[in-house]
Every structure is written in structure tokens, then in C-alpha cells.
N, C-alpha and C positions, 0 to 999 in steps of 0.2 A: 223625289226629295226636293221641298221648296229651301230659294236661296237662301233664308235664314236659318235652317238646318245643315246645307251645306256650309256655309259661313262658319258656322260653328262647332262644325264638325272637325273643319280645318285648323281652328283656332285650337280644340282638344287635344288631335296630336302637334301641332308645333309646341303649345306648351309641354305637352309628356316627353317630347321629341328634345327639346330644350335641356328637361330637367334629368331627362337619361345618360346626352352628353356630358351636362356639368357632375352627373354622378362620376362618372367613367374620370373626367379632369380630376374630381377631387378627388380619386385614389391615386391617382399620378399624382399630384401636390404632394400627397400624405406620404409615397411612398419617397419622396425624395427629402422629406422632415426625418423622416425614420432614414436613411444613412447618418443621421449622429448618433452621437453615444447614448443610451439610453439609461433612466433613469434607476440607480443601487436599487429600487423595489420596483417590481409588474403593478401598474393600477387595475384596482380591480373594478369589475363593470358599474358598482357600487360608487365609486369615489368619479369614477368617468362621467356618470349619471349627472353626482351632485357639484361638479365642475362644469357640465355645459349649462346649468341653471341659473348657474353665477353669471351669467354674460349678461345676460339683462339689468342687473344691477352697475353690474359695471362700467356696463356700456352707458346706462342713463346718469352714474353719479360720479364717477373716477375719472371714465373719459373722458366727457363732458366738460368735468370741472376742467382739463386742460382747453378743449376745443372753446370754449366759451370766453376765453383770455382775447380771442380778436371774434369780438359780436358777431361781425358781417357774417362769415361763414359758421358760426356756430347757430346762427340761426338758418343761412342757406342749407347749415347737413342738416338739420333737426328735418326741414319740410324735403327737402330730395331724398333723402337718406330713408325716413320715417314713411313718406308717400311711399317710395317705392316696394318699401314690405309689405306691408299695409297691399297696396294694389295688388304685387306680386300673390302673395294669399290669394286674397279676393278672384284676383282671375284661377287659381287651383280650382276653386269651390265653385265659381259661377261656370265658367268655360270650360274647367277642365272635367268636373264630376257633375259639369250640367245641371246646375239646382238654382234655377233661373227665379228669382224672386225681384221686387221692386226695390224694396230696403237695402237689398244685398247691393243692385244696381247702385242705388244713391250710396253708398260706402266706397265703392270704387270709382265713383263721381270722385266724389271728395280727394280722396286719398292721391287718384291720377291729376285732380287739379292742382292741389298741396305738393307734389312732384313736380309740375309744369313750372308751377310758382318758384318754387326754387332754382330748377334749373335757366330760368329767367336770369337768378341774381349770378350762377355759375357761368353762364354766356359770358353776363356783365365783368366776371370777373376777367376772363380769359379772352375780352378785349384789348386789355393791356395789361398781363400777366405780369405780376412783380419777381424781381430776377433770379428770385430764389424757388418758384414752382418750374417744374420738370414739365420741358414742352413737349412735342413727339403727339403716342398716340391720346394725350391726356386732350390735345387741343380738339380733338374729336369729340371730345365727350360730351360739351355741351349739347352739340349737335344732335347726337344719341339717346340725351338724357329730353331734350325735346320732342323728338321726333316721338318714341317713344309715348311718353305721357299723352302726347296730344291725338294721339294716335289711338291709343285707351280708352281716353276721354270720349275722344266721337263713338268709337264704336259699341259704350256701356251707353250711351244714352238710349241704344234703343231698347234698353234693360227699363227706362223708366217713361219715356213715350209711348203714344200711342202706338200702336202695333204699324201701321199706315206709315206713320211721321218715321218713328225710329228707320225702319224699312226703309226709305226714302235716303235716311240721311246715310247709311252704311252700308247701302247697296249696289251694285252693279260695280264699275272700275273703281267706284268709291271705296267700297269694302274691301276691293282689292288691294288698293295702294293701303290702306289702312291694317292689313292683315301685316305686309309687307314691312310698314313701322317697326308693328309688334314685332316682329321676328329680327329687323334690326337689332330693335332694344332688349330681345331675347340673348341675342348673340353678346353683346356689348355687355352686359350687366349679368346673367347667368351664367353661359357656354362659357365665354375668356375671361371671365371668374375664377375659373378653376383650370385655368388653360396646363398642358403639363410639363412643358418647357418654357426659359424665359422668356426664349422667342415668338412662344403661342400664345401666354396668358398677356390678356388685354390690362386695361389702365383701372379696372376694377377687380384686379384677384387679391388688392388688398383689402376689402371686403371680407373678402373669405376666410383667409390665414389673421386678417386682424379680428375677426370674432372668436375666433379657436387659441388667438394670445390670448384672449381676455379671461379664457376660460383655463388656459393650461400656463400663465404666466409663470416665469422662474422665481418671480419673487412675489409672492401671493399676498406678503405682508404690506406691501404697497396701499391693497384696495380697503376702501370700508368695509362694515359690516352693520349689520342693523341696530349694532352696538355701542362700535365703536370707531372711529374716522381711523382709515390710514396711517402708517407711521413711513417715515422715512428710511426705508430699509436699503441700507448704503454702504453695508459693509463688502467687501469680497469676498468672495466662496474663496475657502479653502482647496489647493490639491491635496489629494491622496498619494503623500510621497512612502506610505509604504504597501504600498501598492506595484510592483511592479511591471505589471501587463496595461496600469494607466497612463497615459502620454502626459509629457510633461508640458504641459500647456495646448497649444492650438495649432498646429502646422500645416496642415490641409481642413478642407471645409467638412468633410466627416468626423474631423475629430470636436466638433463643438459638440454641445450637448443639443437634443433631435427639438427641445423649448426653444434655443435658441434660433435656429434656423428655422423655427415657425416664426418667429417674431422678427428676422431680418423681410422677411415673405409680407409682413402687414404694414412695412412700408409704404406709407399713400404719399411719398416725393413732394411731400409739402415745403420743405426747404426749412422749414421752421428752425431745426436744429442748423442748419446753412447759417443760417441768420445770423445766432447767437456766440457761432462757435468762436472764441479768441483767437486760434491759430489762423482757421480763414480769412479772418478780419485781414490779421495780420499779413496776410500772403504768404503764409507758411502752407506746405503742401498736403493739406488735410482739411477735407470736406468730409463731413458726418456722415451725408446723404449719400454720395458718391461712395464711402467707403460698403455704407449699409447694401446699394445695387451691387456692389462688386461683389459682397460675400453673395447673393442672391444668383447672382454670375455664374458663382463657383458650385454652389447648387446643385444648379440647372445644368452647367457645362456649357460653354460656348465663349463667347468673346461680349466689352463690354461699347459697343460697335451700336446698339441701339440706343446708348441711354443718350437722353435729351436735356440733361439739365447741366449745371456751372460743374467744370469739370475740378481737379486738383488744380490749387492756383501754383504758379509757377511757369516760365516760357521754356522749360525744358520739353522736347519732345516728345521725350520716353512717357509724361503723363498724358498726353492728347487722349483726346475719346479714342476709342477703338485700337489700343496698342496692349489694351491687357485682354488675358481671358485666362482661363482656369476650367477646374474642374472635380467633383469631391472627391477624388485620392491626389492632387496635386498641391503640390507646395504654394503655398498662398504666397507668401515671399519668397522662394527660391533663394540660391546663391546670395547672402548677403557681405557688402565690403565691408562691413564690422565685424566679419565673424573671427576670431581668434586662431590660429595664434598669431599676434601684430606680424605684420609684412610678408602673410603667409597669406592674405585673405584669398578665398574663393572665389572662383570665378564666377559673375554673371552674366554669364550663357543664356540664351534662349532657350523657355520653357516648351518641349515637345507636346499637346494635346494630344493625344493617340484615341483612338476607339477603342474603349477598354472592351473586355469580354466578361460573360458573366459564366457560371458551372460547366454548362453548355457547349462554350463555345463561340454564344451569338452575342455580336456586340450591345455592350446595353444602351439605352437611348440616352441614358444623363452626360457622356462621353462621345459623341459620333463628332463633333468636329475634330479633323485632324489638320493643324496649324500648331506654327510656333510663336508664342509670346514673350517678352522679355520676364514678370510676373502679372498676378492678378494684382498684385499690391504693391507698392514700393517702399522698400525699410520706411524711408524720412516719412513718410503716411502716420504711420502707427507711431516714430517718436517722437513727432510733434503734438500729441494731445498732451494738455496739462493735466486732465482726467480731475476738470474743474463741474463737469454734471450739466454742463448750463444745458448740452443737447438733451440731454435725459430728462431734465425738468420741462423743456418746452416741446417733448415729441408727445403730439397726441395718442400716437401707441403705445407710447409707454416703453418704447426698445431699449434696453441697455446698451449702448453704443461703448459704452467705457469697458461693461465686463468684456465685453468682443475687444477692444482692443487691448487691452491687459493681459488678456488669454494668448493672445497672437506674442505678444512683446513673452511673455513666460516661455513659451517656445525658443523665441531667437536666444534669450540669454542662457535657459538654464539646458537647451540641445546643442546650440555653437558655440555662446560666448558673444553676443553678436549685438553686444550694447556701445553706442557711438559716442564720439567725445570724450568728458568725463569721466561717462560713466562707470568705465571699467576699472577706472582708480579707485568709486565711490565704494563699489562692490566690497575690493580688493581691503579697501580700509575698514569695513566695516565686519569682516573674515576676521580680518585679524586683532581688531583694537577694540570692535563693538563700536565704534563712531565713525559718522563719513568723512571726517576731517583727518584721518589718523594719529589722534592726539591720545595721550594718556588720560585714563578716564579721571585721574585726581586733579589735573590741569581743568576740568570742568567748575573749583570754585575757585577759584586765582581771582578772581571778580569780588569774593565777598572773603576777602580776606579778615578785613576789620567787623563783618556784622555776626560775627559768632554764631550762626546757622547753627539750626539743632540738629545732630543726625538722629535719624531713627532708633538705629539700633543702642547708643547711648540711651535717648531718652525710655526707652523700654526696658532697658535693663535696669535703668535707677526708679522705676516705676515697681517692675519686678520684685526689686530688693526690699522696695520699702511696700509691697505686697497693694502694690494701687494696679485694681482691674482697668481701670480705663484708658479707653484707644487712643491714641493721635486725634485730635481734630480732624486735621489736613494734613496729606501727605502732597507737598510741591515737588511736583514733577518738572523738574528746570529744564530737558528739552536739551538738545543741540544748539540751541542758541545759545548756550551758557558759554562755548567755545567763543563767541560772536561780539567785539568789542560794542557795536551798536544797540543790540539785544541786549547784553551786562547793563545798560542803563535801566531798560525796563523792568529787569528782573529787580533790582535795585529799589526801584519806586514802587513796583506791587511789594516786596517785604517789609515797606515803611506803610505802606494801605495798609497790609494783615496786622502787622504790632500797632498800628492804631485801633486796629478793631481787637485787638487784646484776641487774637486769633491762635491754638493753641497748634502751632504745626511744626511742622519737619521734615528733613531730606534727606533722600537714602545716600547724598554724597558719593563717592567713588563706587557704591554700591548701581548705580545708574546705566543703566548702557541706552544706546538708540533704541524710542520704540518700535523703527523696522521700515517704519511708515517708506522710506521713499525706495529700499532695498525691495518690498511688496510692489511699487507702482515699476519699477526698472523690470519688473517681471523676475526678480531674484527671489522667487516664494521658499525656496529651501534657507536662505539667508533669514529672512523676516521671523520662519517659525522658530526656527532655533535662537533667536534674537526673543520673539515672543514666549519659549518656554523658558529660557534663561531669567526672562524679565516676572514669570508668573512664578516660578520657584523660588526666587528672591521674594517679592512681594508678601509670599506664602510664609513666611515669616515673622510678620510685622501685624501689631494692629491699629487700624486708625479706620477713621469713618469714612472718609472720602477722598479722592484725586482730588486735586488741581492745576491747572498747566495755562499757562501763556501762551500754548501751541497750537492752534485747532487742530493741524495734524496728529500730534501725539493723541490730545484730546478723542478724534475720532477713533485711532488704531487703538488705546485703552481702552475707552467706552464702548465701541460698537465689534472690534475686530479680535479682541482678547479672546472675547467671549468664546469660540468655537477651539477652544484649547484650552477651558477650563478655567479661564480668568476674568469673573466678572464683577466690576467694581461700580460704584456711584463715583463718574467720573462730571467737574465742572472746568467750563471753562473760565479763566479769571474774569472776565466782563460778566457775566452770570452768577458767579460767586459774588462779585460785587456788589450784585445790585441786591444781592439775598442780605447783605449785610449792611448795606445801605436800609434794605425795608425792617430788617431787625433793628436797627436803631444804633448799632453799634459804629457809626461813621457819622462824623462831623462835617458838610463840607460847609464851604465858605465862595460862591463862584462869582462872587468878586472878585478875588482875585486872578480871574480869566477874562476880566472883562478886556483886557487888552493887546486880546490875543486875538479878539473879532470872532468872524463865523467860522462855522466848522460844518465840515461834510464828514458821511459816517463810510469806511468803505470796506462791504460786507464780503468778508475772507469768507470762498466757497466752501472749504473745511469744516466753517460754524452755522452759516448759513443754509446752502442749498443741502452740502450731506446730513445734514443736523438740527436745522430748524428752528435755529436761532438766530433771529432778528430782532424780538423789542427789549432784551437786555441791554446789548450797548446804547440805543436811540434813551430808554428809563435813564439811564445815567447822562447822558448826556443832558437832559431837557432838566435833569437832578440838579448839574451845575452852570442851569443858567443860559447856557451855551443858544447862537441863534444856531437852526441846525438848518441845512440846505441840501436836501434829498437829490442824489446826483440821478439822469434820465433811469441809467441803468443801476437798479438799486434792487433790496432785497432778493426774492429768487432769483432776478433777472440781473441782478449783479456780474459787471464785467471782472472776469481773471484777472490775477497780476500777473500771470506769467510764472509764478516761481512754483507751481506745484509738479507732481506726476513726474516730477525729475525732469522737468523740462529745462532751468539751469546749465544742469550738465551734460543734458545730451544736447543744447545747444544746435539745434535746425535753424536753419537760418530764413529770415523770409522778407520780405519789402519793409517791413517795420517791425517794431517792440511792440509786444504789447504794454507792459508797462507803460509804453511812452501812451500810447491811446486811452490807460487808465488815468494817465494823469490828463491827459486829455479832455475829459468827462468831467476830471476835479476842478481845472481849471473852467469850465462851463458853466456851473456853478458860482464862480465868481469868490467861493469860500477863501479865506485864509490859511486855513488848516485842515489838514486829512487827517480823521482820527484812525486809528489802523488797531488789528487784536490779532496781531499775527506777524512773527518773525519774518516769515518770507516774505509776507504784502510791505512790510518796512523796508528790506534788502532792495527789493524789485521796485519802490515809489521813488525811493530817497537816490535810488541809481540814474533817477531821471533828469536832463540838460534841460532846464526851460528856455522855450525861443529864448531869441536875442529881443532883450528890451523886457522881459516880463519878470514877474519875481517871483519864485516855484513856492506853491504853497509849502508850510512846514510840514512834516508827517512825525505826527506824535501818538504811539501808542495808546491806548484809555488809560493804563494805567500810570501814566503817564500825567495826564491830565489831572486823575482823581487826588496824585501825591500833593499836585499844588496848591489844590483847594483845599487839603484838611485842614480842620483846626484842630492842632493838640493841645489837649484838657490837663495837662499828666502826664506822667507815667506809660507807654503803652504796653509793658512788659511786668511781669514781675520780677524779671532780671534786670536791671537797670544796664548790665553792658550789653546785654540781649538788642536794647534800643538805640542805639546808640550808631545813628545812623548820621553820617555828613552832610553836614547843614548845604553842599553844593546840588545834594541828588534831590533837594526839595526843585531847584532851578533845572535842570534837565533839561537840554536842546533851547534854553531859553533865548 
């Protein structure tokens, strides 16, 4: 046997050798995906088929579009990422079924060079890694991703050489050390690809479990189709609270669903969502990234002792690296001091790891470390997200970070009670009165005492008698702000916008209760639906064409969350409605009379925008009245939190700063005079903010706000003449 037969001989089985381990890994991965819950129907080999097909799509148009947001490395994965398949093939065919051609050679030329190439820019990068990539064994990888390639490279050339020359270049200690590369880069990128513990699989198993999200993701409606682009699919899954044998949220890491726990797994520690997150910013103790390795932790089983990257911000010690670990039958949070009944709370005791047992007898391997941890997770983790999306929108996997923590928080409240601060008044009030303020619901129009509000059910009945078929225009959905002496202004000023536009609507009045929205984010889901079917039974009533709300919250939980209980409306939000009314013709403005109020910055409530996908509604109105407009850094998708969402308010974590205070932050950068705002809470949470000493705090004025002062009334804007008959002070508002 000459050296080039041996050579290649060797080369055959390491790749087979390679590809037989990583088989053996990837049913170890899979089997530890399958400990969650699995899916109300079996897929059948059929829909499996036409789901792994989808990756390629996905992978070059959905994913893409997110990795593409920072060029550098959208162009380093395209040539690493794409070479190394590409090669990876190539040596199957050439090396490993020995079908030795020149073409084929020059294809793995290319593709190992376009690999090399990249991993050039990946070295580059991980000379001075920015402080949100996960160090450890990632900082190898360059290394791997070189060695490798280049290692390829020499040894196909003699694929397209002369027999002599190639010979020369890949043979003797040469082809040795070159063999040696490959099998490196074998190990590095195939083998701990599929490693089957956390502590086995290398810095590329999210490769693996990130190709098989793409294909089995929970929320499908995300991706394009040859059709039709993506939709922003943002609402919450439903529980099955009649259901009895289903857990009521997330309490250990098997009770996620088995989608999930592939997608905590495709994790590639880019930090991106690190980045974005408001809490972290803020130094509140909740990291995206860090939360995403812990569930991965809990897995796999073991402790989170290896991971490399910004841990939970906070100086407390109980977060340092290596003091959590878990395990899928263990309590993800343990012992929480929120849990009910007040001054009764539970004890947080250290978590046992034990080596579980399977049928048998024999301990299973997801469980073999035996130590104690305090938890995998710590309560203030989970109720610090605002569950504002901004990580969801910038993970290039595409991981739901929110539904994971949502799930977890539904656990602590609706199995212990074990919601912090506030929040157990908010609950408690909304049990009993249908509002999280505990007010009586008729105390909701105390605001519009004088503007004689239509109710619904009058206007239908005198519609009825006098045998007139037609709906409501608009049904004004007033929101919990309507409790809200600062909100009663806005609400105030959009009913002077709608009877200018001779808008034919009405309000269900004491007929109204919360639409649920923050009782759903508190993890209170048995609250929200009985709030939700309360609110679609009433509704079910009434005709009218459409919602409208001043809330983005409400907005979302009508529009996109009703739906999965039978309640599906054409819901707008008032800046959108506006602008509809503004292009019908039906609106006067005058924005003149804003000239001296100066510039204005737009500041996009994640409610409207990242869950819902409205952006150029308020900016159309704005540029409608004149306004200079001054894009703050962090704007539309990438738009910074106020702070006021997910129940964050009232559960109240504490952290090194506001965020509020860093939104106004932003505003003030800008240099604007004015924050225009479309959202109760982003008002509560700006207008709460101390500017330095010496500076003068921009004003924060609603849009609809804005639009009152510009009108010009022509008339009449009613057919009721006291209908209209609004005080000449609400044209001035916050002036």
C-alpha cells in the first residue's frame, strides 16, 4: 500500500470515525430534549420530513436577516459557517467514499479556503472579544476553526496537482501533522457538536440544536415563506388549566416543552441579547444569556461552574459563576422568600443534586453530580424582566427568552403565591374588583364627567329601536389608565382628535374590566383568562367595527392574545388609528401651532413596536405636524424599555439604576425638547424621571396629545352638539 492510499485510507476512517461519534452525541442531545413535555399531537415521519427542509430557508432568510444587523460577523458566519459545510460534504465524497476527481478537489479548494478566510476575521475578532461574547472554550475556536481549514486545504491540493507535486506537499510528517489538523477540527466542529453532557459538548453544539430550532421552532409563524414574510408572533401560549395532570407553569427543567429546551441548546453565547437587555443595563440581576446556559445547566445536570461569560450583575455572592446548578427533575428556583403565606415564607435551603435512578435501578447520566446548590435560578432573575422582547428580537436563534421566563414566573405564583413586592396586592385586586388599583369599575370615567361618553349598550339599543343595523365605528377601549389622573389628560385629548374627525364611537363604561395584560406577565394565567373570558362575553354583545386603545398593552392582549379564547377583534392602536384618519382626510392639522414647543423625539413603547410592528404610524404623524423629529440611538426595534412593563413597577427589583432614568438618558442625547410617548406606562415611567442638576427634563407628551393642539376645528365635530363640548383647557395640556 503506497503512502497516498495509506494517507487516505486514514483520512476514511477518521471521518467515518468522527461522524459515528457525533451520531452516538446526537442521540444523547436528543435524548435530553425529549425529557420535556411533549407536543398534544405525535409528528408524523411526514411533517418531520417537511420540517427538516425548512432549515435552509430559514437558515439563509429569517436567520440571516437577524445575524446581518452587525455586517462583520454576518459576513465572517456566511464564509466559516458556509466553507465549512461545503468542505465538510466534500471530504464525505472525496475522502470518505473515495471518488477522487480534480473538480471535486478544486470545490474543496475553495470552500476550505472561504472557511480559512473567515476564520481569519473570527481570530480577529476574539483578539479583543467585546464584553458581551462568552470566553472559555469559545476562545479556542479560532484556533480550531484555522488549523483545521488550513489543514484541508494542503491536503486537497494534492486532489488537483500533479501526482509528484501534490505528493510532495502532503506527504511524510507533513501529511501526518495535516491528518492531525483534520481530526483536531473533526473533534472541535463534528464530535463536541453533539457532545452529550454540558460538560462534554464543545463551543459548536449550537450548530446542531440551532439547526433542528430552525426546523422544529415553537413559534413557526415567525419565519417567511415563499409567500409571505414573517409576522410577529408575540402573543403567549396559553395553559391548559383544565387540564389536571398539566403543570401549572415551569418548575423544573423537564416540565418545559422538549421545542423549548432544543432552542435554550442553540444558544451560540453571543451576548447580543446581554447587550440589549434594560435590566442588565440597569444592574438588576438578570442576564438573558446567563439565564439561557442555566436552563441548559439544568438539562444536562450539573453545576453552572463552566460558563465564561458576564455573570448576573449584582455583588451579592449567592450569584457568582459556579454557585448554581440543577438538574431536569429539580426545582429551578427552589424555596422562594415570596412565597405565601406573608411571614410564613419558606425556607431557602440548599438544593440537594442527587444521582437519580432510572427503571433499573442504574443511575441516569443527566443527574450524576451529587452537590448542593443554593438554586439554578434565583427568584429576583425571573422578576426582573420587563418581558420588553428587545432579547428575542436581537437573538440570532431566534430563542424565546420571555416565554421561558413567563413560564417559570407562572410556576412561582400560581403553585406558592410567590410574587414579590406589589405584586400580591396587584393580583389580590384584580380577584376581586377586575382592576389592579382596587377601585370600583364606575370610578373609571370620574375623568370625563362633563364629555358625555357614549356607552355602548345605550347607543345599540337606541339604534335597535329605531331598527338601524349598523355597528359602532369604534369601540374606545380606556385601559387602566382611565384610574390615572396623568393618563385622564390623554384620554381627554384623543376624544377631542375622534369628535374632530366626526368619529362615530363608544365605551363599554363600567361594563370594562382590565384586559389582564399585567395579571398574564405576573405569571397569574388563571387570573388573565377568567379576566379574558369575562371581557369576550361582554364584547360578545356589542356591534362595532373595531377596538381602539391608548394602551399598547391592552392593544396587544385584545389584538393578538384574546384570540386563543375565542375573541378575535380588529384591534388599533390610537397613533395608527390616527394616522388612518389623518390619510382619510378626516383631520385638520395646523403645526404651527407646535412650533414652539421645538424638536421632538419618538419613544417606541415595546408593546407597539417590537411585539407588534408598529413604527412608521407615530414618526407619519409626527413629520404630519411639522415636528423636527430626532431619532434617539436606540429606536425602533432596538428601542430602549421604560421600565414600566412585565409588572416590573410592582415587583420592584432593585438594581444600580432606573431604567427610566437611562431612557431619558437617550432622550436627553438627542438634545430634543420633547418625548413624544403612546403609552401609559412609558408616561408614568419618563415623566417620574429627576433631571441632573442644571438641565431642564424634556417634556413627555403623548401623540395624542400633540395632535389635539394642532387641530383646526371647521365646526361642529359631533352631531350632538353637547357630545362636543370639550374644555377649552384640554386643547392646552401639559402646556
Amino acid at each position: 500500500m503506497n503512502e497516498t492510499v495509506l494517507r487516505e485510507t486514514v483520512l476514511s476512517v477518521l471521518i467515518f470515525a468522527a461522524l459515528a461519534l457525533a451520531a452516538i452525541g446526537a442521540v444523547k442531545r436528543i435524548g435530553m430534549w425529549r425529557q420535556g413535555r411533549a407536543d398534544a399531537t405525535s409528528m408524523s415521519v411526514g411533517e418531520l420530513i417537511a420540517s427538516l427542509a425548512k432549515i435552509p430557508r430559514r437558515y439563509g432568510v429569517d436567520l440571516h436577516h437577524v445575524v446581518a444587523r452587525d455586517r462583520y460577523m454576518a459576513n465572517t458566519h456566511v464564509a466559516t459557517g458556509g466553507g465549512f459545510v461545503a468542505a465538510a460534504l466534500l471530504m464525505v465524497v472525496v475522502y470518505g467514499f473515495g471518488i477522487d476527481s480534480a473538480w471535486l478537489g478544486g470545490l474543496l479548494l475553495l470552500a476550505s479556503g472561504a472557511m480559512f478566510g473567515g476564520a481569519l476575521f473570527v481570530r480577529r475578532r476574539r483578539l479583543d472579544p467585546p464584553a458581551r461574547l462568552s470566553r472559555g472554550p469559545w476562545m479556542r475556536l479560532p484556533k480550531s476553526l484555522l488549523v483545521f481549514s488550513a489543514s484541508l486545504f494542503v491536503m486537497s491540493l494534492s486532489l488537483v496537482l500533479p501526482e509528484g507535486v501534490g505528493g510532495m506537499i502532503s506527504g511524510g510528517i507533513v501529511g501526518l501533522v495535516l491528518i492531525a489538523g483534520i481530526a483536531w477540527g473533526l473533534w472541535e466542529m463534528v464530535v463536541s457538536m453533539t457532545g452529550g453532557g454540558s460538560r462534554t459538548a464543545g463551543p459548536m453544539k449550537h450548530a446542531f440544536a440551532g439547526a433542528l430550532h430552525l426546523a422544529f421552532h415553537r413559534r413557526p409563524a415567525r419565519f417567511s415563506t415563499r409567500d409571505s414574510a414573517g409576522i410577529r408572533d408575540s402573543a403567549l401560549l396559553p395553559l391548559d388549566l383544565s387540564n389536571p395532570e398539566a403543570p401549572l407553569g415551569v418548575g423544573k427543567p423537564s416540565d418545559f416543552n422538549w421545542r423549548q429546551l432544543l432552542g435554550f441548546d442553540a444558544c451560540v453565547q453571543c451576548g447580543r441579547c446581554e447587550a440589549v437587555c434594560p435590566a442588565f443595563a440597569a444592574g438588576q440581576p438578570l442576564n438573558p444569556k446567563k439565564l439561557i446556559q442555566d436552563m441548559v445547566v439544568g438539562m444536562a445536570g450539573g453545576s453552572d461552574a463552566a460558563y465564561a461569560g458576564s455573570p448576573y450583575p449584582g455583588d451579592e455572592p449567592k450569584r457568582a459563576v459556579g454557585q448554581h446548578g440543577g438538574g431536569p427533575q429539580q426545582e429551578i428556583v427552589g424555596a422562594s422568600p415570596y412565597a405565601r403565606p406573608a411571614g410564613q415564607a419558606a425556607s431557602s435551603g440548599p438544593i440537594q443534586i442527587k444521582a437519580a435512578q432510572d427503571a433499573s435501578g442504574a443511575k441516569s447520566d443527566s443527574d450524576k453530580l451529587i452537590h448542593e446548590f443554593k438554586v439554578l435560578v434565583e427568584p429576583e432573575t425571573l422578576w426582573a424582566c420587563t418581558t420588553c422582547r428587545a432579547c428575542v428580537e436581537e437573538c440570532p436563534m431566534m430563542i424565546e427568552h420571555v416565554d421561558a421566563i413567563v413560564d417559570m414566573r407562572r410556576h412561582m405564583t400560581l403553585e406558592h403565591g410567590a410574587t414579590p413586592g406589589k405584586g400580591v396586592e396587584v393580583l389580590d385586586n384584580l380577584i376581586a374588583t377586575d382592576n389592579p388599583g382596587g377601585f370600583a369599575l364606575e370610578a373609571r370615567l370620574h375623568w370625563a364627567a362633563d364629555l358625555n361618553l357614549p356607552r355602548i349598550a345605550e347607543v345599540q339599543a337606541a339604534r335597535e329601536a329605531a331598527r338601524d343595523p349598523r355597528p359602532v365605528e369604534a369601540l374606545l377601549w380606556l385601559g387602566d389608565g382611565a384610574f390615572d389622573m396623568r393618563n385622564q389628560r390623554t384620554l381627554r385629548t384623543f376624544v377631542q382628535v375622534l369628535r374632530a374627525a366626526k368619529v362615530d364611537f363608544a365605551i363599554l363604561g363600567a361594563e370594562e374590566r382590565d384586559s389582564g395584560d399585567v395579571a398574564r406577565r405576573l405569571g397569574d394565567e388563571a387570573t388573565f383568562q377568567s379576566l379574558a373570558k369575562r371581557n369576550i362575553e361582554t364584547l360578545s354583545h356589542y356591534r362595532f367595527a373595531r377596538i381602539i386603545t391608548c394602551d399598547p398593552h391592552s392593544f396587544h392582549v385584545l389584538g393578538r392574545e384574546y384570540a386563543a379564547f375565542g375573541g378575535d377583534y380588529l384591534v388599533n392602536h390610537h397613533t395608527s388609528y390616527m394616522n388612518e384618519l389623518l390619510a382619510a382626510g378626516r383631520l385638520n392639522l395646523d403645526g404651527g401651532k407646535l412650533t414652539h414647543l421645538g424638536s421632538v423625539t419618538w419613544h417606541d413603547p415595546c408593546y407597539l413596536g417590537r411585539y407588534n410592528g408598529e413604527f412608521e404610524a407615530p414618526r407619519t404623524l409626527l413629520a404630519a405636524l411639522g415636528l423636527e423629529v430626532r431619532e434617539m440611538e436606540r429606536s425602533g426595534s432596538r428601542s430602549r424599555c421604560c421600565g414600566g412593563g412585565g409588572g416590573a413597577p410592582v415587583t420592584d427589583i432593585p438594581g444600580k439604576q432606573r431604567i427610566p432614568d437611562m431612557r431619558m438618558g437617550d432622550v436627553r442625547e438627542t438634545g430634543a425638547e420633547v418625548v413624544a410617548v403612546g403609552c401609559p406606562q412609558c408616561t408614568a415611567m419618563l415623566e417620574g424621571v429627576v433631571a441632573p442638576a442644571g438641565e431642564a427634563e424634556p417634556q413627555v407628551l403623548d401623540l395624542a396629545e400633540l395632535m389635539a393642539r394642532a387641530l383646526v376645528l371647521t365646526g361642529p365635530s359631533s352631531s350632538d352638539p353637547k357630545a362636543s363640548m370639550i374644555p377649552q383647557a384640554d386643547t392646552e395640556v401639559a402646556a
